[in-house]
C-alpha positions in Angstrom: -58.3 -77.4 -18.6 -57.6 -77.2 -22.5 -58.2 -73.7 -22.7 -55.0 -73.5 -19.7 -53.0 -76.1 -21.8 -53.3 -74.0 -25.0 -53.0 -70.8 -23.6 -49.8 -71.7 -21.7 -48.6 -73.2 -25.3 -49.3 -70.1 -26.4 -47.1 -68.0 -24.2 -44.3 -70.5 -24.8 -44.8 -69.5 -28.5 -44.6 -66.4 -27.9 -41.6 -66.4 -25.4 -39.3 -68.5 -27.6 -40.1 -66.1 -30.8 -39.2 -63.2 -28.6 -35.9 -64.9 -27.9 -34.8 -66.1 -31.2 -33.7 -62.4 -32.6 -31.1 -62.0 -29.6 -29.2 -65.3 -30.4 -29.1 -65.1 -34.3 -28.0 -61.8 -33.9 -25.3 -62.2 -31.5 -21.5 -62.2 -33.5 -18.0 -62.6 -32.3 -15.2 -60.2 -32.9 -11.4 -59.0 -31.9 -10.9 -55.8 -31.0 -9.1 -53.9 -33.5 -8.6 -50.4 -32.0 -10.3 -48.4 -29.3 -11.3 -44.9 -30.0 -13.2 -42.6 -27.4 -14.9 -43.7 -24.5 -17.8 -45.3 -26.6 -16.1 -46.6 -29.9 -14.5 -49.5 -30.6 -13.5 -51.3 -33.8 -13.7 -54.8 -34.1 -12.6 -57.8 -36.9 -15.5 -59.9 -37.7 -14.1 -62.3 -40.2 -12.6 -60.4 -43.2 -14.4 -56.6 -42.1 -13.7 -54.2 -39.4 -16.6 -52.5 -38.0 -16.8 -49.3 -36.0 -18.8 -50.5 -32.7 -21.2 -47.8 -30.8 -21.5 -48.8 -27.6 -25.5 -48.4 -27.0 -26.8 -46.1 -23.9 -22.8 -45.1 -23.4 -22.5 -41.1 -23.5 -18.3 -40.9 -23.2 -17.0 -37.2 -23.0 -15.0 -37.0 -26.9 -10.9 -37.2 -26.8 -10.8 -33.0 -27.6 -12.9 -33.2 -24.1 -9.8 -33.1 -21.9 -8.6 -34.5 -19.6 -12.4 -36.6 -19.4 -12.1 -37.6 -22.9 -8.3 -39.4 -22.6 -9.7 -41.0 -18.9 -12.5 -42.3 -20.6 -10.7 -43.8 -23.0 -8.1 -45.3 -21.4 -11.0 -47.2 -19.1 -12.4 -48.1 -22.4 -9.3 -49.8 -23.6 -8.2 -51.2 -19.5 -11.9 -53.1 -20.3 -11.7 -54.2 -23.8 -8.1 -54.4 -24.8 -6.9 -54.8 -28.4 -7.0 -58.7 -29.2 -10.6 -59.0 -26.9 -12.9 -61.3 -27.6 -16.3 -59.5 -27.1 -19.5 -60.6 -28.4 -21.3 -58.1 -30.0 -25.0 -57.9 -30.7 -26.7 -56.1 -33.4 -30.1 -54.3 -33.3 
C-alpha cells in the first residue's frame, strides 16, 4: 500500500513538472502585421517579434494566386489588433 501511495506521488511529480514549461512559457501579444500564410508579427510589450507558426507549410506571396489566398485566411483568422497567446519552445 505505501509502495502504491508513493509511486502514485511520484507520477503526480512528474505530471506537474511536465506541465510547468507550457504555462511559464505562454505570452500575450497584438498582432502587428500579417505576412504570408505562416507569419505573423506581434507587439509583446515594447518588441515586435516575427511569429512562425509551427507545423504550418503556407505556399510564399510570389506563389500566386495560393500565396495571396493564404494570406488573406491568415489575416480573416488573426486580424491586426488580435489578441493571440503565443507559446514559445
Amino acid at each position: 500500500m505505501v509502495f502504491k501511495v508513493r509511486l502514485i506521488g511520484v507520477g503526480a511529480l512528474l505530471l506537474a513538472q511536465m506541465s510547468l514549461p507550457v504555462f511559464a512559457n505562454n505570452l500575450t501579444a497584438t498582432v502587428v502585421s500579417v505576412g504570408d500564410g505562416d507569419t505573423i508579427r506581434v507587439r509583446t510589450g515594447n518588441k515586435t517579434v516575427t511569429v512562425r507558426l509551427a507545423c504550418i507549410d503556407a505556399p510564399e506571396m510570389k506563389q500566386s494566386p495560393w500565396g495571396q489566398q493564404s494570406s488573406a485566411r491568415l489575416k480573416q483568422l488573426l486580424p491586426v489588433g488580435h489578441h493571440p497567446t503565443c507559446c514559445r519552445n
